[in-house]
N, CA, C and O atoms as a GROMACS GRO file, in nm:
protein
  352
    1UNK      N    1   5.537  -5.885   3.309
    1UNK     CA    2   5.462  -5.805   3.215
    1UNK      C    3   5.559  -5.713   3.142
    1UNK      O    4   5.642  -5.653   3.210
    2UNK      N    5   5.558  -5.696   3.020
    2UNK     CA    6   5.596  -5.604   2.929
    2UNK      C    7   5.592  -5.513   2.960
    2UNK      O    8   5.478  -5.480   2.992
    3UNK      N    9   5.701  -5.404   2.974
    3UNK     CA   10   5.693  -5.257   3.012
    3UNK      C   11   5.563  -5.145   2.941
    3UNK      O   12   5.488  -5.057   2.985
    4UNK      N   13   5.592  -5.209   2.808
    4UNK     CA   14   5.492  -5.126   2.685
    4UNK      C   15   5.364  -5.176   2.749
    4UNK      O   16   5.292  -5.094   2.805
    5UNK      N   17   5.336  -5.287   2.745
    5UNK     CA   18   5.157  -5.335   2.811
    5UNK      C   19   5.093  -5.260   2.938
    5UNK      O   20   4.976  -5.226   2.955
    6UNK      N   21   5.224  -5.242   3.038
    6UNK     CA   22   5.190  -5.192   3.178
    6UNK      C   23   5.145  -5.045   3.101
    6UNK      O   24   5.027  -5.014   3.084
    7UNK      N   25   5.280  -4.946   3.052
    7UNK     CA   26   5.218  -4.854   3.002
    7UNK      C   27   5.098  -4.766   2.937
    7UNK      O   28   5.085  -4.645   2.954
    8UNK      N   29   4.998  -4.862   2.847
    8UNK     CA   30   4.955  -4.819   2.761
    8UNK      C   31   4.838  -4.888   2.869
    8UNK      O   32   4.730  -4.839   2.837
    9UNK      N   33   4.827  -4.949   2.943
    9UNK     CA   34   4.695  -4.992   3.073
    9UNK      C   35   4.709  -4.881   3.115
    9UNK      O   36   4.595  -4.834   3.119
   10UNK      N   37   4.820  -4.768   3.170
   10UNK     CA   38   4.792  -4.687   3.264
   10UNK      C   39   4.713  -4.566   3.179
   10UNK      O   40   4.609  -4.516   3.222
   11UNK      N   41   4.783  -4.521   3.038
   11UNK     CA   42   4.738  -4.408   2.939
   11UNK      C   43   4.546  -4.482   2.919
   11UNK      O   44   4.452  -4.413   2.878
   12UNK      N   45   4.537  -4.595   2.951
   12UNK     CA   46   4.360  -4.580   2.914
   12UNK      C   47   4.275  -4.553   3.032
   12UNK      O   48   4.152  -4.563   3.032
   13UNK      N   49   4.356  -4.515   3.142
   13UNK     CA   50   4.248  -4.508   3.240
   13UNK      C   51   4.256  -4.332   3.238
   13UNK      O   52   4.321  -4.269   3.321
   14UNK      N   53   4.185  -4.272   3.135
   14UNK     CA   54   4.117  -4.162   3.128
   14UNK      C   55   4.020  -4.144   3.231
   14UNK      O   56   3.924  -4.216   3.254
   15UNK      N   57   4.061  -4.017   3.306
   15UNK     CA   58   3.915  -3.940   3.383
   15UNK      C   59   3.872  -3.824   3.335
   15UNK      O   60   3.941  -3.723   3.323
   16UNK      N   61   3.722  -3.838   3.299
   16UNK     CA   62   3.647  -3.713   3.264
   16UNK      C   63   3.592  -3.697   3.361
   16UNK      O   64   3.582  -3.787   3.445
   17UNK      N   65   3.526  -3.540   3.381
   17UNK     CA   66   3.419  -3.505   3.441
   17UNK      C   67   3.365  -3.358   3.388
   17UNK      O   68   3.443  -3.286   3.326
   18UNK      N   69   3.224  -3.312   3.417
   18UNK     CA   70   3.162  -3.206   3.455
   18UNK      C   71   3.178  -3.136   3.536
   18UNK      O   72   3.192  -3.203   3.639
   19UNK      N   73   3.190  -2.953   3.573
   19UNK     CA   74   3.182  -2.919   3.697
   19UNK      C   75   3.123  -2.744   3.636
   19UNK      O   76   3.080  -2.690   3.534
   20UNK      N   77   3.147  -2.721   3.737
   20UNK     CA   78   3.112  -2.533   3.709
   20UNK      C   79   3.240  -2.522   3.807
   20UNK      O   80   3.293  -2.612   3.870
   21UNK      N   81   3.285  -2.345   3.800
   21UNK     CA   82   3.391  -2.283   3.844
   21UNK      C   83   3.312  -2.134   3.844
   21UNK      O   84   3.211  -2.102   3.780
   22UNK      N   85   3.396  -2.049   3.943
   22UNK     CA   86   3.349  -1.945   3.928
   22UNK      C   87   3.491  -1.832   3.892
   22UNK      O   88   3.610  -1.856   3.912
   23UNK      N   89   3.429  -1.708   3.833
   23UNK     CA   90   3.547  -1.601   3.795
   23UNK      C   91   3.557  -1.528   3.944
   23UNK      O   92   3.480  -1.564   4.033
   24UNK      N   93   3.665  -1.415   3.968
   24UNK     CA   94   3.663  -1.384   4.088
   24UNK      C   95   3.543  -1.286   4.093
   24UNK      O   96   3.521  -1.242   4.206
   25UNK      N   97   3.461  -1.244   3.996
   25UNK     CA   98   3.334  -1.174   4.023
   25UNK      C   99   3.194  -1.193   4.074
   25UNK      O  100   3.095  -1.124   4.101
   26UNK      N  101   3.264  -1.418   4.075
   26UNK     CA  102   3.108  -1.473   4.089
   26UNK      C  103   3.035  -1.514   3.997
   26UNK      O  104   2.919  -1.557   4.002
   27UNK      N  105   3.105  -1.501   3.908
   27UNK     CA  106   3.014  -1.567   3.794
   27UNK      C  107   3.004  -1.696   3.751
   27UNK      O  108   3.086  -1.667   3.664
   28UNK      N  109   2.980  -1.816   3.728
   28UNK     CA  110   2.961  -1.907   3.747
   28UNK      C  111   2.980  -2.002   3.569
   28UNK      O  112   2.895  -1.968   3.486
   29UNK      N  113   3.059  -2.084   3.535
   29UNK     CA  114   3.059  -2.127   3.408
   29UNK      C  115   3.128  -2.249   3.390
   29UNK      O  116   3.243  -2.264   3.433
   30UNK      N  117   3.052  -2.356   3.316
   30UNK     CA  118   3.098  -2.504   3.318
   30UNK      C  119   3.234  -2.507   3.256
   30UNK      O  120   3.289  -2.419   3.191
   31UNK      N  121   3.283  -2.647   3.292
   31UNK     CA  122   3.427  -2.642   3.240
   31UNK      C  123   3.435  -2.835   3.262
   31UNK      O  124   3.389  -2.911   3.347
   32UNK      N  125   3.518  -2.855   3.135
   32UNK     CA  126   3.552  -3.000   3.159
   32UNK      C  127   3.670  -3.038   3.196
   32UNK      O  128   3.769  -2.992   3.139
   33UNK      N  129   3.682  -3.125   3.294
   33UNK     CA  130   3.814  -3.169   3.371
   33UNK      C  131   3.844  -3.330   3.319
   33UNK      O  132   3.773  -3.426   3.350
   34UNK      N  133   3.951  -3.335   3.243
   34UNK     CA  134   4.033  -3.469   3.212
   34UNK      C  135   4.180  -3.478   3.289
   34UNK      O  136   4.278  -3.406   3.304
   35UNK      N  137   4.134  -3.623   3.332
   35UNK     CA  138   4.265  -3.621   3.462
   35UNK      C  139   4.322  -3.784   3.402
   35UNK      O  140   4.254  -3.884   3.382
   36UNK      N  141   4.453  -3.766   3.384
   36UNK     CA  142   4.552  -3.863   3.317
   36UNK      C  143   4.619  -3.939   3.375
   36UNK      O  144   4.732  -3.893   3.362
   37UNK      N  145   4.624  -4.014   3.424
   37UNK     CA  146   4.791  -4.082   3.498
   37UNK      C  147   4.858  -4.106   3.412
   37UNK      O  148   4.810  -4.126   3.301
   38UNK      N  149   5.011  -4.113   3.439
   38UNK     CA  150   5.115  -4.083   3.381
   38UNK      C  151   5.239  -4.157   3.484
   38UNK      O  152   5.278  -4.107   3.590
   39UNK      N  153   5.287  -4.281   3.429
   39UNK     CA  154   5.377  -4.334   3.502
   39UNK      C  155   5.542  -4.275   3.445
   39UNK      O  156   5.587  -4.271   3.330
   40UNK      N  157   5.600  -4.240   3.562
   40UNK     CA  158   5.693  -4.196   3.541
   40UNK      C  159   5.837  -4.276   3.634
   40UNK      O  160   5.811  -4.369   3.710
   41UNK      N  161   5.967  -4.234   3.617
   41UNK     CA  162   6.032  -4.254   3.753
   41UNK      C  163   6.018  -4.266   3.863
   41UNK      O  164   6.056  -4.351   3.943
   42UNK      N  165   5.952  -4.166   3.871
   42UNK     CA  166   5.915  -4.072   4.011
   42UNK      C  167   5.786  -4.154   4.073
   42UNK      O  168   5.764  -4.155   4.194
   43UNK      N  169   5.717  -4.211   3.993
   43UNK     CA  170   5.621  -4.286   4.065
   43UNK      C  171   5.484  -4.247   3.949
   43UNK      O  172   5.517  -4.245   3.830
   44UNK      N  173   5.413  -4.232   3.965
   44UNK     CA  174   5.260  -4.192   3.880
   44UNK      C  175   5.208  -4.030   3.905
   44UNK      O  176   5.158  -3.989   4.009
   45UNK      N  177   5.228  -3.967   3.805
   45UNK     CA  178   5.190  -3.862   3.782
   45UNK      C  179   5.050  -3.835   3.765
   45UNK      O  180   4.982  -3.934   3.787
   46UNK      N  181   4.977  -3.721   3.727
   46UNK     CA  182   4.851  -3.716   3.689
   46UNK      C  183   4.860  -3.549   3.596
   46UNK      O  184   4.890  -3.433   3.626
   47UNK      N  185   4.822  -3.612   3.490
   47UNK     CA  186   4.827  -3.460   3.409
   47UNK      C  187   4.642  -3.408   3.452
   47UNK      O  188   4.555  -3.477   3.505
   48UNK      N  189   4.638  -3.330   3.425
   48UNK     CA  190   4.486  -3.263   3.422
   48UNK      C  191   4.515  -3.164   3.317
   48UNK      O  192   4.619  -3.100   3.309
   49UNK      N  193   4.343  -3.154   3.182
   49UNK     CA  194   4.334  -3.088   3.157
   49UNK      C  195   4.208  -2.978   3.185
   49UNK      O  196   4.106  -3.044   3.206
   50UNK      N  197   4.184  -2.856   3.192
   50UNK     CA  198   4.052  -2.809   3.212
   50UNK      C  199   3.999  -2.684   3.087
   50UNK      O  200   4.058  -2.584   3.046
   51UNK      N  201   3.921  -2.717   3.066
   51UNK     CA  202   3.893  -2.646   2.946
   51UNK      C  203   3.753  -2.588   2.998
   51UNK      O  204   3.684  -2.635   3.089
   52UNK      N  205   3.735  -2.511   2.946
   52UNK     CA  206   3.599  -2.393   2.929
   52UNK      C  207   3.475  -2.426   2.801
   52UNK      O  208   3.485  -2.424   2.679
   53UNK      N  209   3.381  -2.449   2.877
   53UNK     CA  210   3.266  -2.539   2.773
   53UNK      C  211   3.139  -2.461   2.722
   53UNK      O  212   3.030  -2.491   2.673
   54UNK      N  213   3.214  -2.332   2.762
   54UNK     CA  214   3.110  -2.248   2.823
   54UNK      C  215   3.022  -2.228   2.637
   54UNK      O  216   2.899  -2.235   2.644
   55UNK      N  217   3.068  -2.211   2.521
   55UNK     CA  218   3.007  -2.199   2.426
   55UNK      C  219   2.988  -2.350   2.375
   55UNK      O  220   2.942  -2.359   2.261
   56UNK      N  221   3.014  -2.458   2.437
   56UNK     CA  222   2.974  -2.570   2.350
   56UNK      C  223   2.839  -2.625   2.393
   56UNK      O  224   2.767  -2.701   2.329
   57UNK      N  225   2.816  -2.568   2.525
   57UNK     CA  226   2.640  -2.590   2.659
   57UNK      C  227   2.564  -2.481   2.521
   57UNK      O  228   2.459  -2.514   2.466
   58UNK      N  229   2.642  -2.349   2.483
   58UNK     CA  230   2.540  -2.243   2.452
   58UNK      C  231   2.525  -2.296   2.322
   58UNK      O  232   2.476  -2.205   2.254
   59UNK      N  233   2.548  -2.430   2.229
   59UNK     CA  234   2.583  -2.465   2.089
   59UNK      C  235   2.477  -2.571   2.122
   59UNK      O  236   2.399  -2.615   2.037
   60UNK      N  237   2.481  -2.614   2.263
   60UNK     CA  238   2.396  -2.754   2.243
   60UNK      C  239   2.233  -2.738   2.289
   60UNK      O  240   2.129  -2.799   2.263
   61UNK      N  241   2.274  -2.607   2.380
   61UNK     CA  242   2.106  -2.570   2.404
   61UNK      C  243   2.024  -2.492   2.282
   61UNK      O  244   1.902  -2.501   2.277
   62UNK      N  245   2.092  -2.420   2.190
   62UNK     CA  246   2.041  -2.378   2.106
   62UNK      C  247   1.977  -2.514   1.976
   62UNK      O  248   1.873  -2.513   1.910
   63UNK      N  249   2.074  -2.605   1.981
   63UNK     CA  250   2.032  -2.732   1.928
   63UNK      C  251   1.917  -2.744   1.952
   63UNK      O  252   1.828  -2.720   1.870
   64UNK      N  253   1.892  -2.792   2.101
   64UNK     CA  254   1.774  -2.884   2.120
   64UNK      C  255   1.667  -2.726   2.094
   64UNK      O  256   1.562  -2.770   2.049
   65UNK      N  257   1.658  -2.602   2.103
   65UNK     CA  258   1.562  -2.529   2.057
   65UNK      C  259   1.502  -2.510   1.962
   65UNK      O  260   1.391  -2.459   1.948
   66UNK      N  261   1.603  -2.569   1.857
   66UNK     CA  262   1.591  -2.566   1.726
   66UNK      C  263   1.523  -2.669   1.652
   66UNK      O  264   1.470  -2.661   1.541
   67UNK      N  265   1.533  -2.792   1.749
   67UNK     CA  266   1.435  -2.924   1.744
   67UNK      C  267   1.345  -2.928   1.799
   67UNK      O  268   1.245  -2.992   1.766
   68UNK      N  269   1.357  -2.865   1.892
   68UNK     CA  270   1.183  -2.792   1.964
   68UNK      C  271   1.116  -2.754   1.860
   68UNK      O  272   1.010  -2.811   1.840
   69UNK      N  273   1.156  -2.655   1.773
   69UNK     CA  274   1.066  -2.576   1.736
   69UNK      C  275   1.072  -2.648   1.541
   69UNK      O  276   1.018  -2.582   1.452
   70UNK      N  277   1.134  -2.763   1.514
   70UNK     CA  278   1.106  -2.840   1.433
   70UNK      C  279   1.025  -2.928   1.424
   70UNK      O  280   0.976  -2.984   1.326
   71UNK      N  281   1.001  -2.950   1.602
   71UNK     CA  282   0.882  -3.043   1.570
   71UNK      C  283   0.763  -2.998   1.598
   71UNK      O  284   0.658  -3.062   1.593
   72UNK      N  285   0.786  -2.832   1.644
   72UNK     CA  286   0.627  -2.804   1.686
   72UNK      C  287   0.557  -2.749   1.524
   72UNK      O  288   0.438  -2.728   1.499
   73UNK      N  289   0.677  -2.736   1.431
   73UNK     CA  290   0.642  -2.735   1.298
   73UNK      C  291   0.586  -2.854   1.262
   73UNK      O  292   0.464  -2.876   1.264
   74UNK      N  293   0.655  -2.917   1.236
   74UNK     CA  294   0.618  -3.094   1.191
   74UNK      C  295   0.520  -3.080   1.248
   74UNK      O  296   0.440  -3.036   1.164
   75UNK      N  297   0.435  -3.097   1.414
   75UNK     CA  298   0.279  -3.118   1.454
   75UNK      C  299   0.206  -3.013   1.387
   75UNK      O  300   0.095  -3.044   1.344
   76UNK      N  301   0.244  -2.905   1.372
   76UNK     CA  302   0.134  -2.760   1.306
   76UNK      C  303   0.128  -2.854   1.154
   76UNK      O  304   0.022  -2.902   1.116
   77UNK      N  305   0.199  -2.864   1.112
   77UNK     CA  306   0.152  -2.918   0.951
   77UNK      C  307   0.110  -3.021   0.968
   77UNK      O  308   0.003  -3.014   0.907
   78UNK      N  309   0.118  -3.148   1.022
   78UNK     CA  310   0.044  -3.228   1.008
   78UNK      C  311  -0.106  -3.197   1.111
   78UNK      O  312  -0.195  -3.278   1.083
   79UNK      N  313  -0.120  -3.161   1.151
   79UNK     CA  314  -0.281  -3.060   1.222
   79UNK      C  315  -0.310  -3.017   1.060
   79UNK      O  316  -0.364  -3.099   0.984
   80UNK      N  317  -0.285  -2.934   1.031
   80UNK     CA  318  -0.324  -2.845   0.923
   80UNK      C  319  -0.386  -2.913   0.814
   80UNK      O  320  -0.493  -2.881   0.762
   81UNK      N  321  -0.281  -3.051   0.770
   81UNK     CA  322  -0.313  -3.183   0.665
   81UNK      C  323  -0.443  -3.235   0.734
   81UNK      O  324  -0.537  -3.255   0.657
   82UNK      N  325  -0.468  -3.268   0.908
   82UNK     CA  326  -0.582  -3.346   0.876
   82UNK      C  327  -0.667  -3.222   0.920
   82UNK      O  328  -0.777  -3.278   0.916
   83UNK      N  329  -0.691  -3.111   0.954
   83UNK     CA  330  -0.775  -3.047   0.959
   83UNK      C  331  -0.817  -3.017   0.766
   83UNK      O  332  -0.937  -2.989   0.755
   84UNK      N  333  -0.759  -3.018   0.660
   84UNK     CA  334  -0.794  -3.038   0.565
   84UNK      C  335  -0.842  -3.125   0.517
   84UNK      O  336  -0.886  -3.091   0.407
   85UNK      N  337  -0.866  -3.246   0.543
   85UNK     CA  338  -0.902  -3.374   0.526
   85UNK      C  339  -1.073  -3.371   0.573
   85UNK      O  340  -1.163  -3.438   0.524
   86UNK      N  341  -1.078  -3.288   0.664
   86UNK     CA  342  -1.209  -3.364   0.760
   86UNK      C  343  -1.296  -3.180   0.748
   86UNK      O  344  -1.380  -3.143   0.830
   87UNK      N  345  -1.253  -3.103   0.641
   87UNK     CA  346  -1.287  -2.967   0.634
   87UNK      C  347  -1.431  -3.003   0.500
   87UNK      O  348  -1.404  -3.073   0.403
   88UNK      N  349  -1.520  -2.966   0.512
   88UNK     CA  350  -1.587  -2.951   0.392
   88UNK      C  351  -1.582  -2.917   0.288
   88UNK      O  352  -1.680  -2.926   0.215
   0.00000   0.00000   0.00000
């Protein structure tokens, strides 16, 4: 096998995950963990990155609130259309 082929098999086996972590106060806040292998000399490495998600959860829950409350619009107007319809 081609050195480059072996290589670029090892760079696609990406690991993601989900987790929570806490600060030393106890406070509790999600964070995403990407874990890399990395063939080296030395044998296979693993990079990790961890990042803090903590405003992209507070970006995505406000989303879906915001579609909540688009569609409880959308049902109020269409109520309203056939309560006009069937009104004297």
């Amino acid at each position: 096998m081609e050195p480059g082929l072996r290589q670029r098999r090892w760079r696609s086996r990406l690991a993601r995950g989900l987790s929570f972590t806490e600060t030393e106060d106890g406070n509790q806040f999600p964070i995403e963990i990407m874990l890399s292998p990395l063939k080296s000399e030395d044998g296979v490495l693993v990079t990790a990155a961890i990042r803090d998600i903590s405003e992209r959860k507070q970006l995505e829950r406000q989303l879906q609130q915001s579609q909540k409350m688009e569609a409880v619009g959308q049902l109020t107007a269409e109520l309203l259309t056939i309560s006009t319809i069937f009104s004297p």
